[in-house]
C-alpha positions in Angstrom: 216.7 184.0 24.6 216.9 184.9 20.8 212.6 185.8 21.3 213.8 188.3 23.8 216.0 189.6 21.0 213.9 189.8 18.1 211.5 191.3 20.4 213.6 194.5 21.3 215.2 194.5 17.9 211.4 195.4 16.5 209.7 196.8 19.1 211.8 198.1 21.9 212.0 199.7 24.3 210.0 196.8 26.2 209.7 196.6 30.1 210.2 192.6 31.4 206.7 192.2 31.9 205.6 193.5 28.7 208.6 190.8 27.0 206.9 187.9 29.7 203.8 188.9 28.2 204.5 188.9 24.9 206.4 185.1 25.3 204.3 184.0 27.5 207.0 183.8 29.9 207.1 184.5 34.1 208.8 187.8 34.7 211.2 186.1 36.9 211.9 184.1 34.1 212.7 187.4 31.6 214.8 189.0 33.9 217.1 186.0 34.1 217.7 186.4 30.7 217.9 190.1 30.7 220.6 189.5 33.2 222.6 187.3 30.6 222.1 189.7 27.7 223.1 192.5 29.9 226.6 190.7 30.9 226.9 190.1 27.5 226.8 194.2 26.6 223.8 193.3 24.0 221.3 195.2 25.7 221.0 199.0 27.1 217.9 199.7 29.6 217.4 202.7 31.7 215.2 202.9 35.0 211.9 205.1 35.1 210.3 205.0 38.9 209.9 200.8 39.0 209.6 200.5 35.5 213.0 198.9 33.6 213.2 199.3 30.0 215.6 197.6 27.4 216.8 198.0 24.2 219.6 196.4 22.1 222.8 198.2 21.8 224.3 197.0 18.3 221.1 196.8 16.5 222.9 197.4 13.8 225.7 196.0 14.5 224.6 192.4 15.3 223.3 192.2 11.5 226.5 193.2 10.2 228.3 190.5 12.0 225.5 187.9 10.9 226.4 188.7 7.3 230.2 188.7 7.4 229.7 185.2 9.3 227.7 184.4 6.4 230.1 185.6 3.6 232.9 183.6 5.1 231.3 180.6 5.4 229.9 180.8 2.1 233.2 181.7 1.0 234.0 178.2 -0.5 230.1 177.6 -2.2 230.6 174.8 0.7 228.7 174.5 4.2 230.1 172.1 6.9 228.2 170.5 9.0 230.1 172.5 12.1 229.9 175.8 10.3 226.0 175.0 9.8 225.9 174.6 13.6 227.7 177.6 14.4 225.8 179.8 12.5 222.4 178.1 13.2 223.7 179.2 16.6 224.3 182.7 15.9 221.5 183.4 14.3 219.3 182.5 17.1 221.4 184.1 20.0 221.6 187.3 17.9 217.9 187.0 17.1 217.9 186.6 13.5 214.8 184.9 13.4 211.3 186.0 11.6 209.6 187.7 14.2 206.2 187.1 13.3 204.3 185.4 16.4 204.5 181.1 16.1 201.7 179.6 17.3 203.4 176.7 19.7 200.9 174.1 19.8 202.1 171.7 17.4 202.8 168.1 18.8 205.4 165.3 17.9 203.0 163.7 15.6 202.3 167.0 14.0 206.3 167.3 13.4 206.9 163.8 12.7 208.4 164.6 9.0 210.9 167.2 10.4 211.7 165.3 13.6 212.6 162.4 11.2 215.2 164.7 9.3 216.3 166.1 12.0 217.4 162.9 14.1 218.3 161.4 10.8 221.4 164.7 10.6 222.1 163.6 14.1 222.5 159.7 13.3 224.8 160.6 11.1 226.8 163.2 12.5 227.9 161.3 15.7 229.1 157.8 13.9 232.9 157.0 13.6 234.3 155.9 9.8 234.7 152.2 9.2 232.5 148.9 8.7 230.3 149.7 11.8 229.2 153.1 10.3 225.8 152.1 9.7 225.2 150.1 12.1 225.9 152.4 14.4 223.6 155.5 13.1 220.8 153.3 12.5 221.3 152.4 16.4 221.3 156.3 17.4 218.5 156.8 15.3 216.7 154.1 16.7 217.3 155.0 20.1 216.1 158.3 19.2 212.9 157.8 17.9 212.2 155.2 20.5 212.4 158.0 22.7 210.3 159.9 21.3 207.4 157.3 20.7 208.3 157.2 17.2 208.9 153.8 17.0 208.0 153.0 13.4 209.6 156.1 11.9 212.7 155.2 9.6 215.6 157.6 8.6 216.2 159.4 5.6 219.0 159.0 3.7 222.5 160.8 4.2 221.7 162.6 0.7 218.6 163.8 1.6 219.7 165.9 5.0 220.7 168.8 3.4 221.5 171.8 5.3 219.0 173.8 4.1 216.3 171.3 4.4 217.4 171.1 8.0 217.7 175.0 8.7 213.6 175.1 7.2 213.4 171.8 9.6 214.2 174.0 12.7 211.8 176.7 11.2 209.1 174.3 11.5 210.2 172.7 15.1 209.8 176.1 16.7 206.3 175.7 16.4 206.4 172.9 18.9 204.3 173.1 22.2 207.1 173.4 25.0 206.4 169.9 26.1 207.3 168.4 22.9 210.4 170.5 23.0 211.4 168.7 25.7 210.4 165.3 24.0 212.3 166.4 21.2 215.6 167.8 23.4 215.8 164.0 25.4 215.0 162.1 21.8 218.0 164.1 20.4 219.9 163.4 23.6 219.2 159.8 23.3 220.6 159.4 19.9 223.8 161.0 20.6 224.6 158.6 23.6 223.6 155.6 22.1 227.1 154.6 21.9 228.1 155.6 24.9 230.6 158.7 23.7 229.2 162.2 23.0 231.3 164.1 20.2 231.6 167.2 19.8 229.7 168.0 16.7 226.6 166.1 18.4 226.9 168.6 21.5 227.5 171.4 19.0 224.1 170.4 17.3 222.3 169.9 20.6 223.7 173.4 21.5 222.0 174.5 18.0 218.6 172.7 18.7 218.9 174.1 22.5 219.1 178.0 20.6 217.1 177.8 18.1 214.1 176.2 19.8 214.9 178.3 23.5 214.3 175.1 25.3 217.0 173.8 28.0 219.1 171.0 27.5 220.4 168.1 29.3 222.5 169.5 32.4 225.3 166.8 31.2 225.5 168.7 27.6 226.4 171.9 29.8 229.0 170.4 31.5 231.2 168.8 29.1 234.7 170.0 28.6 235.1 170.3 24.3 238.6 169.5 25.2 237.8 166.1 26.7 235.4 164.9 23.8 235.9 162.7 20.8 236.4 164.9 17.5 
């Protein structure tokens, strides 16, 4: 959805068949997310004989909020991992996002280097303090990369996934062809049920990887109750 943004934020007024054309989208598939922009009063559009055209409504506006979000979350010099996640989140859904064309071709081999950081942050995120730490982010790594045919990879260490490297990770993983999205999305997935319990900064990072990369997620992830999961 955050294309779709970007897109109208440089170039609009755009019709949906110019935005499917320019994303390589169906038209169906635009106006779907039209529809969710609309409800979501981000969007004007105005009717011309059949033609539909849309423009954002707080151009302005949505840059302003993006850099008070920032400001307060770099209030303290420090970034937690959730406030990462939220405004990895924002970013994308209010289309903060270079919006030169990215050729999505690359492969999982291609990525290998960022898909390793990547899962690593994941590993890491979801396992529980004690003696079985390790142990148990080694596992959801494992499971990960097994998942992804990445069988030999290894993770990086804790010190080495820092935010930034993984914001310029995500970068990077946009330039995935769709179908190693979707390797990518059920590799994630895989790591952050290894242990059978889903927490809620591993559905807040899928959430982040779902945004950022505009590829769907598990139908479970979209169905959990925050209120229900493990902290």
């Amino acid at each position: 959805m955050y294309q779709l943004v970007v897109l109208l934020e440089n170039g609009g007024p755009l019709t949906p068949s110019k935005l499917a054309k320019l994303t390589g989208r169906s038209v169906a598939t635009i106006s779907i997310h039209l529809g969710k922009l609309r409800s979501a009063d981000v969007v004007r559009y105005d009717s011309r004989g059949r033609q539909t055209r849309y423009w954002l409504k707080h151009k302005r506006e949505t840059g302003e909020l993006l850099k008070a979000l920032e400001a307060v979350i770099h209030a303290d010099r420090r970034v937690s991992l959730h406030e990462f996640a939220v405004l990895m989140l924002m970013r994308s859904q209010l289309g903060q996002q270079p919006a030169a064309a990215i050729s999505k071709s690359k492969t999982i081999a291609d990525a290998r280097a960022d898909i390793g950081l990547l899962l690593s942050l994941v590993a890491y995120a979801g396992r529980r303090p004690g003696p079985e730490a390790d142990r148990e982010s080694a596992a959801a790594f494992r499971a990960g990369a097994t998942e992804m045919g990445l069988e030999d990879a290894a993770p990086v260490s804790r010190r080495a996934t820092q935010l930034d490297a993984v914001g310029a990770a995500l970068e990077n993983l946009r330039a995935l062809a769709p179908s190693a999205k979707a390797v990518l999305v059920k590799g994630l997935f895989a790591a952050v049920t290894a242990d059978g319990t889903i927490r809620i900064i591993e559905a807040e990072l899928m959430r982040m990887v779902g945004a950022v990369l505009d590829c769907p997620l598990p139908p479970l992830l979209d169905d959990l109750d925050p209120a229900a999961m493990a902290a």
